[in-house]
GUSE-909396 format. One record per residue (C-alpha): residue in one letter; chain; x, y, z; residue number from 1. Coordinates in nm, 2 decimals, decimal comma, m for minus. Layout:
N
<resn=A; chain=A; c1=X; c2=Y; c3=Z; resi=NUM>
...
This chain:
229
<resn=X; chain=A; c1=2,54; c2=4,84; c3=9,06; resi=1>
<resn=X; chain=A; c1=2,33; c2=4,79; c3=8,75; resi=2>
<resn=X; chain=A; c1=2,53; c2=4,60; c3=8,47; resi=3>
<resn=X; chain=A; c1=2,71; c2=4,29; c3=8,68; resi=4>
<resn=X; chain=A; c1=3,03; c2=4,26; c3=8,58; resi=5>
<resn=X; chain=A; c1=3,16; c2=3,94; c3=8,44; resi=6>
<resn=X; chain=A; c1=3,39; c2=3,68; c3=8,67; resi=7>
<resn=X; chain=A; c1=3,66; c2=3,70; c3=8,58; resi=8>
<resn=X; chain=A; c1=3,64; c2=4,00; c3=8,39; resi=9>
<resn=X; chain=A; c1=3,93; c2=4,09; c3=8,13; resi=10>
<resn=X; chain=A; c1=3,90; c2=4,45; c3=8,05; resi=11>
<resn=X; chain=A; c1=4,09; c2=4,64; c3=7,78; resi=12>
<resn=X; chain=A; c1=4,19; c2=5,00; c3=7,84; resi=13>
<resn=X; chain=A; c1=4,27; c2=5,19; c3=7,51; resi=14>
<resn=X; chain=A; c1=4,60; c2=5,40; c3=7,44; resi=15>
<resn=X; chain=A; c1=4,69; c2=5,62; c3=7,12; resi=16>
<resn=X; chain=A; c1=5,07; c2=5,54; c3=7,22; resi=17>
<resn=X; chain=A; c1=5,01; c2=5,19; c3=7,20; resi=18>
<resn=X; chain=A; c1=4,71; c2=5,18; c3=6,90; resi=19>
<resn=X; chain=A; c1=4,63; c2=5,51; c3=6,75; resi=20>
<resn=X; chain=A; c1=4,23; c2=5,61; c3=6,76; resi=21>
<resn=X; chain=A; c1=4,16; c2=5,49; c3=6,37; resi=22>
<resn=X; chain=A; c1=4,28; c2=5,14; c3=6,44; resi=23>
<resn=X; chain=A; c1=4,09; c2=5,07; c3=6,75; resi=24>
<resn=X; chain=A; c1=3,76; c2=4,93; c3=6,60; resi=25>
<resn=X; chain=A; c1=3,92; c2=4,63; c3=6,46; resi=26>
<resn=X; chain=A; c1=4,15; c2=4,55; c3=6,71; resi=27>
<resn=X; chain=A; c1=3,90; c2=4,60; c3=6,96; resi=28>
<resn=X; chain=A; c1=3,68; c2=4,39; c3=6,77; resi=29>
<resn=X; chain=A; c1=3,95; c2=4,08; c3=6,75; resi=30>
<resn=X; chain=A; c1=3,99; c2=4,16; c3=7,14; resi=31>
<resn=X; chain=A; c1=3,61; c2=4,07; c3=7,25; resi=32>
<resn=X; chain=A; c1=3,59; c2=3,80; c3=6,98; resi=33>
<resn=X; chain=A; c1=3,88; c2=3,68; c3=7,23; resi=34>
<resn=X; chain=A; c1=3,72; c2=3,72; c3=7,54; resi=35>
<resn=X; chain=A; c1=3,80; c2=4,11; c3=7,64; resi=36>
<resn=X; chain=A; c1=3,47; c2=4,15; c3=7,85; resi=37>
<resn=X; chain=A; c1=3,52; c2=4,54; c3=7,91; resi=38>
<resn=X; chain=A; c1=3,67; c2=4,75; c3=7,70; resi=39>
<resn=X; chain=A; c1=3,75; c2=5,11; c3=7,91; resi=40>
<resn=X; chain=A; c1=3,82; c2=5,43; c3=7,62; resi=41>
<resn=X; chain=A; c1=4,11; c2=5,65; c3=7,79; resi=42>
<resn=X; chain=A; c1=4,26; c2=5,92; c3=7,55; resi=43>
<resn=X; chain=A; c1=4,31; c2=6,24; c3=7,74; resi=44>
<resn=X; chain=A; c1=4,50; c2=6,35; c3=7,40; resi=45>
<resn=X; chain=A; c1=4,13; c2=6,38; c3=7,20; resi=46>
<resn=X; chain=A; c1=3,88; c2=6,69; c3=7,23; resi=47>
<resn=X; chain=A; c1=3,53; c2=6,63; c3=7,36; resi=48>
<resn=X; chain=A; c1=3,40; c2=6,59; c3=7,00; resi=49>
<resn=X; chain=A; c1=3,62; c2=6,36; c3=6,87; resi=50>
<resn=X; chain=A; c1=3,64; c2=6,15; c3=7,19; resi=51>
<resn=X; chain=A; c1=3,25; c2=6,14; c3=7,13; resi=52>
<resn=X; chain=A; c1=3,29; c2=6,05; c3=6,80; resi=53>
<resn=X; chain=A; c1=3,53; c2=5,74; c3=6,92; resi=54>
<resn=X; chain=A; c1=3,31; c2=5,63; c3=7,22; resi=55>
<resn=X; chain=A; c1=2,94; c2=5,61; c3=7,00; resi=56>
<resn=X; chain=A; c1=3,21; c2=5,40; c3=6,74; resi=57>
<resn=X; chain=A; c1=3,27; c2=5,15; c3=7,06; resi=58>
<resn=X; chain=A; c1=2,96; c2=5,15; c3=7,16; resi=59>
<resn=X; chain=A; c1=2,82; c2=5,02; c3=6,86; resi=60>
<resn=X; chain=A; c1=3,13; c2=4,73; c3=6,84; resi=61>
<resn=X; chain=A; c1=3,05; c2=4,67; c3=7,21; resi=62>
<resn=X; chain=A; c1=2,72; c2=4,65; c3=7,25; resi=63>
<resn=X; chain=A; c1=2,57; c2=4,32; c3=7,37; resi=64>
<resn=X; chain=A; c1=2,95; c2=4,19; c3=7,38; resi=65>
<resn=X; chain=A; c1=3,13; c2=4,40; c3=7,61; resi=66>
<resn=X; chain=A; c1=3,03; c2=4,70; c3=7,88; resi=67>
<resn=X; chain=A; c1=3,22; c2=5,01; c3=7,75; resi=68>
<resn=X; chain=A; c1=3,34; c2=5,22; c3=8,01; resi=69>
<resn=X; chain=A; c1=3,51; c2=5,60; c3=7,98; resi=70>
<resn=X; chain=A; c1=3,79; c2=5,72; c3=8,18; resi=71>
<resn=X; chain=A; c1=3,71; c2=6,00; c3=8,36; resi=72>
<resn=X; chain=A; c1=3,44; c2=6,19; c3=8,10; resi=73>
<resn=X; chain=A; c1=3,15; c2=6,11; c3=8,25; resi=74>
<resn=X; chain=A; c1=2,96; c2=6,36; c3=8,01; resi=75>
<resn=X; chain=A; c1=3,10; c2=6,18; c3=7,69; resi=76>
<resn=X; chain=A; c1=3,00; c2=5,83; c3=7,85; resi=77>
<resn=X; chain=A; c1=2,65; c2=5,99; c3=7,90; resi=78>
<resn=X; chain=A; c1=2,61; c2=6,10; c3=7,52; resi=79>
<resn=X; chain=A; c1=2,75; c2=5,77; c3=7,38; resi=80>
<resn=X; chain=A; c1=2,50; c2=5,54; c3=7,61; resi=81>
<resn=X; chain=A; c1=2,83; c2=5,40; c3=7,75; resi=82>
<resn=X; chain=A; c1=2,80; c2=5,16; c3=8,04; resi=83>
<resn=X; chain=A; c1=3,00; c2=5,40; c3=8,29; resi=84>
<resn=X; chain=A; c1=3,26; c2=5,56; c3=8,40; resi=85>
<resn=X; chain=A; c1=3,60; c2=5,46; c3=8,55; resi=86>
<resn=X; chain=A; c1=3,78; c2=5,71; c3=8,76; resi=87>
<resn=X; chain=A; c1=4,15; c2=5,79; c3=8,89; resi=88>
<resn=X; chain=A; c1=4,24; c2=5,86; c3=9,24; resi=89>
<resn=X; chain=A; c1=4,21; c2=6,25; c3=9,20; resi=90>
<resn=X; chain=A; c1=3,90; c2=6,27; c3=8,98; resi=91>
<resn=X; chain=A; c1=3,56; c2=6,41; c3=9,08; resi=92>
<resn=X; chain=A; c1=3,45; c2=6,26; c3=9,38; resi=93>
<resn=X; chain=A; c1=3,17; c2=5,95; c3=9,30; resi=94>
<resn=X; chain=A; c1=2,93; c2=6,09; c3=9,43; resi=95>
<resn=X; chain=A; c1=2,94; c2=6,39; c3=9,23; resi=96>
<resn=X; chain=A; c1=2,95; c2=6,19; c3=8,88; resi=97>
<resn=X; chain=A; c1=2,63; c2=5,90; c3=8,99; resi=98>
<resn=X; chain=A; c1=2,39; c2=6,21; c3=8,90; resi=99>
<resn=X; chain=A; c1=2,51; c2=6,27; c3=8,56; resi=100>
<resn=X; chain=A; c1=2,52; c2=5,90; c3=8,47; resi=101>
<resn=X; chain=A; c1=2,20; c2=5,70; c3=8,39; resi=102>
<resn=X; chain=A; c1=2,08; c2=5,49; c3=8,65; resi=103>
<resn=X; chain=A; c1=2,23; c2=5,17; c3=8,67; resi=104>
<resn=X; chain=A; c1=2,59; c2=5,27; c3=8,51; resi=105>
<resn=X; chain=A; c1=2,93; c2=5,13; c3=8,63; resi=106>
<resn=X; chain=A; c1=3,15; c2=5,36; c3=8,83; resi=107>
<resn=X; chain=A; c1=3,52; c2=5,19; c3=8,88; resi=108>
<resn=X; chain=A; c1=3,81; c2=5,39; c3=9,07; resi=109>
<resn=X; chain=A; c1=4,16; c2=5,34; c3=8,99; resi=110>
<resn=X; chain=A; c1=4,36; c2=5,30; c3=9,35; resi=111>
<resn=X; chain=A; c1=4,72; c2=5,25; c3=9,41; resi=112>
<resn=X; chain=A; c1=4,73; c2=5,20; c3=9,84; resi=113>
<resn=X; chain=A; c1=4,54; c2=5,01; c3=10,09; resi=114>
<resn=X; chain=A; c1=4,40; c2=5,35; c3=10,24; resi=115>
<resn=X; chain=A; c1=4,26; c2=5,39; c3=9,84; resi=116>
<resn=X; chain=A; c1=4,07; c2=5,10; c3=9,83; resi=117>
<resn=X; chain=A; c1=3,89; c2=5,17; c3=10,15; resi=118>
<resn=X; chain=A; c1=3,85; c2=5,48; c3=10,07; resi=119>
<resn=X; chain=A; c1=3,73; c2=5,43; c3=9,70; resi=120>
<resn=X; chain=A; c1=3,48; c2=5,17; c3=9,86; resi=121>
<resn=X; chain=A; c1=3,31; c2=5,36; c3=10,11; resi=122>
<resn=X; chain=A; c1=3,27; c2=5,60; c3=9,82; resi=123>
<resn=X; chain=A; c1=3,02; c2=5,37; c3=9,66; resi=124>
<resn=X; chain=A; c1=3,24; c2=5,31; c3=9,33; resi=125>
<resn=X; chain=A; c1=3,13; c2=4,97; c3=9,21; resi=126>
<resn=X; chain=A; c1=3,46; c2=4,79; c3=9,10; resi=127>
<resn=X; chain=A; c1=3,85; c2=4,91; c3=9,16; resi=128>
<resn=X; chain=A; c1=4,13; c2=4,90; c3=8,93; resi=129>
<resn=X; chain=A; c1=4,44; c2=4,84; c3=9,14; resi=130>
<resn=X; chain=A; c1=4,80; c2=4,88; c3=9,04; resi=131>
<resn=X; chain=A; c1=5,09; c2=4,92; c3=8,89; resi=132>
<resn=X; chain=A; c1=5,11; c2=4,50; c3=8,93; resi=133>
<resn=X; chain=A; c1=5,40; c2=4,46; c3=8,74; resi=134>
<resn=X; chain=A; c1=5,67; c2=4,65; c3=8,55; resi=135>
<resn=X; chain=A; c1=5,49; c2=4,78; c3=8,23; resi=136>
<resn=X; chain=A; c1=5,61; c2=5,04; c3=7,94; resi=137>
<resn=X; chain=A; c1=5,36; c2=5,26; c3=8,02; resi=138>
<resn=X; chain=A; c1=5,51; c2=5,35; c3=8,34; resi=139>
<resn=X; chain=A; c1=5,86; c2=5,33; c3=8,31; resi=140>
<resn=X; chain=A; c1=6,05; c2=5,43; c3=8,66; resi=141>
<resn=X; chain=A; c1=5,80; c2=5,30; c3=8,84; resi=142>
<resn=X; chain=A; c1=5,85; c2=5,07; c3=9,10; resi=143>
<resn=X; chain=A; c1=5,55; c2=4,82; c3=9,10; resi=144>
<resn=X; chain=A; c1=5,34; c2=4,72; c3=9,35; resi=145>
<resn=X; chain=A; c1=5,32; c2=4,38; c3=9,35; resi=146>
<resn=X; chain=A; c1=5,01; c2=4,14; c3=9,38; resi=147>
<resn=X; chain=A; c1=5,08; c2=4,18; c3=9,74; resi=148>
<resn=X; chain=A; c1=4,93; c2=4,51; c3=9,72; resi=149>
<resn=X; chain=A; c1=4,59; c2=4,28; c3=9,61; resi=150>
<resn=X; chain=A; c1=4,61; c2=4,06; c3=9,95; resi=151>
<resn=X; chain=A; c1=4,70; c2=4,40; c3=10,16; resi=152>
<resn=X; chain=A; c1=4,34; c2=4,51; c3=10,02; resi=153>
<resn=X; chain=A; c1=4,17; c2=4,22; c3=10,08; resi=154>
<resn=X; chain=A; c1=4,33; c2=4,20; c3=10,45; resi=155>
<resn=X; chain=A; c1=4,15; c2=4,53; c3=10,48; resi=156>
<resn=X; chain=A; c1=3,83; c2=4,42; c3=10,45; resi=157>
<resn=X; chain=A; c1=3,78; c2=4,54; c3=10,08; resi=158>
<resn=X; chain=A; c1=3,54; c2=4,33; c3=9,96; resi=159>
<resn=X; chain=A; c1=3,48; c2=4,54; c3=9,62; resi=160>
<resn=X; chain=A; c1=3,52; c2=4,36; c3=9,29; resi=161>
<resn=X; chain=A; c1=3,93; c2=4,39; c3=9,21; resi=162>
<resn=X; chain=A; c1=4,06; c2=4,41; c3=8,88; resi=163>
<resn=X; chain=A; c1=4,47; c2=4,44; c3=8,86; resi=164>
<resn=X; chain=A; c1=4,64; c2=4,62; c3=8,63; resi=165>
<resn=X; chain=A; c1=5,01; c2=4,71; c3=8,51; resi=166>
<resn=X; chain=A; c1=5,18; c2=4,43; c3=8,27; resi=167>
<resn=X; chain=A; c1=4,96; c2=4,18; c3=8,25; resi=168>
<resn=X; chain=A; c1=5,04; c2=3,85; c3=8,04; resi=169>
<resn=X; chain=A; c1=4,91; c2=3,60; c3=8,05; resi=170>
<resn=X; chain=A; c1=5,23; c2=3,41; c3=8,19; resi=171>
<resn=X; chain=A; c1=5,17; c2=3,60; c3=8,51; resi=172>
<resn=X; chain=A; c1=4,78; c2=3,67; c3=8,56; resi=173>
<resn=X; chain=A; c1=4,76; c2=3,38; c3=8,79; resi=174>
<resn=X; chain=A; c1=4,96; c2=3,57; c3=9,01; resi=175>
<resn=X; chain=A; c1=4,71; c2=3,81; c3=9,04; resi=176>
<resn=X; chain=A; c1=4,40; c2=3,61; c3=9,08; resi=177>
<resn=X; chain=A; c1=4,53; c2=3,42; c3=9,34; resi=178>
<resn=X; chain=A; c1=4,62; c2=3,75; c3=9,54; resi=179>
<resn=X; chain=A; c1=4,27; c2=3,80; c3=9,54; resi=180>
<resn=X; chain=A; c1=4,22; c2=4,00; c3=9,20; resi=181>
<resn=X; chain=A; c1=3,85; c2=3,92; c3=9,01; resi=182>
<resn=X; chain=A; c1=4,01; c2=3,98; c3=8,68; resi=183>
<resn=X; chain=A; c1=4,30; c2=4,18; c3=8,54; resi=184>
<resn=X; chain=A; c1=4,28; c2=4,49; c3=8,26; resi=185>
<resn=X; chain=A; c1=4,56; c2=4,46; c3=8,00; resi=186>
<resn=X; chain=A; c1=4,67; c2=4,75; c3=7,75; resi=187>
<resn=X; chain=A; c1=4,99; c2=4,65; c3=7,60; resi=188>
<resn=X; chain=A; c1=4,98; c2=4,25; c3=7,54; resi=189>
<resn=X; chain=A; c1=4,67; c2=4,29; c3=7,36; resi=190>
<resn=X; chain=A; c1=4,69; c2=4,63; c3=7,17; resi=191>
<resn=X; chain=A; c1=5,03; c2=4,56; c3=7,04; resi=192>
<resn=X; chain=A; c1=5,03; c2=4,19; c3=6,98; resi=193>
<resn=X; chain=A; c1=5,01; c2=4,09; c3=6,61; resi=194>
<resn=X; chain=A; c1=4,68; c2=3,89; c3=6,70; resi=195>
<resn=X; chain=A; c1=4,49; c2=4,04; c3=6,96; resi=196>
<resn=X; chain=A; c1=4,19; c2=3,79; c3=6,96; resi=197>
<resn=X; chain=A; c1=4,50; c2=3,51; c3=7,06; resi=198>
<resn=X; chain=A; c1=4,60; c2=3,69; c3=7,26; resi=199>
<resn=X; chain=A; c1=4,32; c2=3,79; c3=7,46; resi=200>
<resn=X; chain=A; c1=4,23; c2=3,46; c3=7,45; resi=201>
<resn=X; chain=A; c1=4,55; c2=3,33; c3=7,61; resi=202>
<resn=X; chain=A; c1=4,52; c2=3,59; c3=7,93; resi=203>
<resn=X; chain=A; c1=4,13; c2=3,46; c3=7,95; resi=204>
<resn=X; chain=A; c1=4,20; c2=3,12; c3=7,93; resi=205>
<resn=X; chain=A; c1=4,46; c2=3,20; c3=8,23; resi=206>
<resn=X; chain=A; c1=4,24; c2=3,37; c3=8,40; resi=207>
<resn=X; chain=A; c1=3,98; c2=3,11; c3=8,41; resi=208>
<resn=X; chain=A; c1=4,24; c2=2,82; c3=8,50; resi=209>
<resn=X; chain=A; c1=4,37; c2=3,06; c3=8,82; resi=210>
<resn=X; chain=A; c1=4,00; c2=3,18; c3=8,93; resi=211>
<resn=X; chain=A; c1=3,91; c2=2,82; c3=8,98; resi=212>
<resn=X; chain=A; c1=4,11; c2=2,77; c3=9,26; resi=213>
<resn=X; chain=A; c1=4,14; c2=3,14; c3=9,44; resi=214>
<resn=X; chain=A; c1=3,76; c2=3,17; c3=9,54; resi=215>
<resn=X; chain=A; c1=3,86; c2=3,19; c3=9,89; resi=216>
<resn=X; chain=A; c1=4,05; c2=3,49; c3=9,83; resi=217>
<resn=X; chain=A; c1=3,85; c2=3,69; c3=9,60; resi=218>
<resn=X; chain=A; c1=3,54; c2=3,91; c3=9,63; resi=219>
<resn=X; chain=A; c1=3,25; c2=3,83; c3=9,84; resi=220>
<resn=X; chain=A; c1=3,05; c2=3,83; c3=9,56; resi=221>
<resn=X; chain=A; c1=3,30; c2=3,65; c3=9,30; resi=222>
<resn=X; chain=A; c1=3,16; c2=3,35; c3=9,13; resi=223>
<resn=X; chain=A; c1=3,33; c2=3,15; c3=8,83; resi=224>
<resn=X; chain=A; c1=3,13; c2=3,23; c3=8,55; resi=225>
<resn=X; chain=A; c1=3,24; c2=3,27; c3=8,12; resi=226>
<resn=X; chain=A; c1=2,88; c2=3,44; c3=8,09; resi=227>
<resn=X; chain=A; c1=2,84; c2=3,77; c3=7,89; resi=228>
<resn=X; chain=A; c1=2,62; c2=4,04; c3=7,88; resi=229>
């Protein structure tokens, strides 16, 4: 992997239902000043040129803040100088998207199983988005998995970089840290909140507090460290 991600890392994943395109900039911009440390652009809604349009807007708000990440274009996060790519279960295999990346970019998977992460691993992806932790509004109906599904991973010998995901607070990110999670990404308690550098703050500072103490249960390669790119 070229671009180290942070540790703990708070990533912010972007949705028009939740923050429509035009307003992203400045909340974005309030969520890094908080301590967002990766900020992942996912709007299957937009064409190609507009989505472009959007990510090279990021990219110039992220740069030397955050590492901007795509979901699933890997063409758009080419164009736009983007730091990578992060993939869903049934996306293009990773070793078909490292060639059309530069070298050194971040490919995450999203997994939702055990046999996921092993397999998402041995694939070479560099970091793994696991869920649905908790209830959350963007999937309504479906039954969570629990941080348990975080120490089932770990158990498996997964020693990939794990970020959680699926209604994240702050109230309950230690939860997920201690199940052996290097960081968690948040949509809705950020996007919608009324102050999204507070609030982004809040889930960091929680973060932080809970990483301390779960070392033994995290990645390998973990390490406690505020530093960014």
């Amino acid at each position: 992997m070229g671009t180290a991600l942070p540790n703990p890392a708070l990533c912010l994943v972007t949705d028009r239902r939740v923050c429509p395109p035009d307003e992203l900039p400045d909340r974005i911009t309030a969520a890094i000043a908080g301590g967002v440390d990766i900020v992942q652009l996912r709007d299957k809604e937009e064409p190609g040129g507009a989505l472009l349009e959007l990510a090279v807007a990021l990219r110039e708000i992220t740069c030397g803040s955050a590492i901007l990440l795509v979901n699933e274009r890997a063409d758009v996060a080419a164009a736009s100088a983007a730091d990578g790519v992060q993939l869903g279960e049934a996306a293009m295999p990773t070793a078909a998207v490292r060639p059309i990346l530069p070298d050194g970019a971040i490919i995450g998977r999203s997994v939702h199983s055990v046999d996921g992460a092993t397999e998402a691993q041995a694939s070479g992806a560099d970091f793994l988005l696991v869920g649905t932790m908790f209830a959350t509004r963007s999937h309504t109906g479906e039954e969570p998995s629990g941080p348990g599904l975080l120490e089932r991973i770990r158990a498996a010998g997964v020693g990939a970089p794990l970020l959680a995901i699926g209604g994240i607070t702050a109230e309950n990110v230690p939860q997920v840290m201690h199940a052996g999670a290097d960081g968690a990404a948040v949509i809705t308690a950020v996007l919608a909140s009324a102050d999204p550098e507070r609030e982004a703050s809040r889930i960091k500072s929680a973060m932080q507090d809970a990483a301390v103490g779960a070392g033994d249960n995290r990645s390998p390669g973990s390490r406690y460290t505020t530093s960014r790119r």
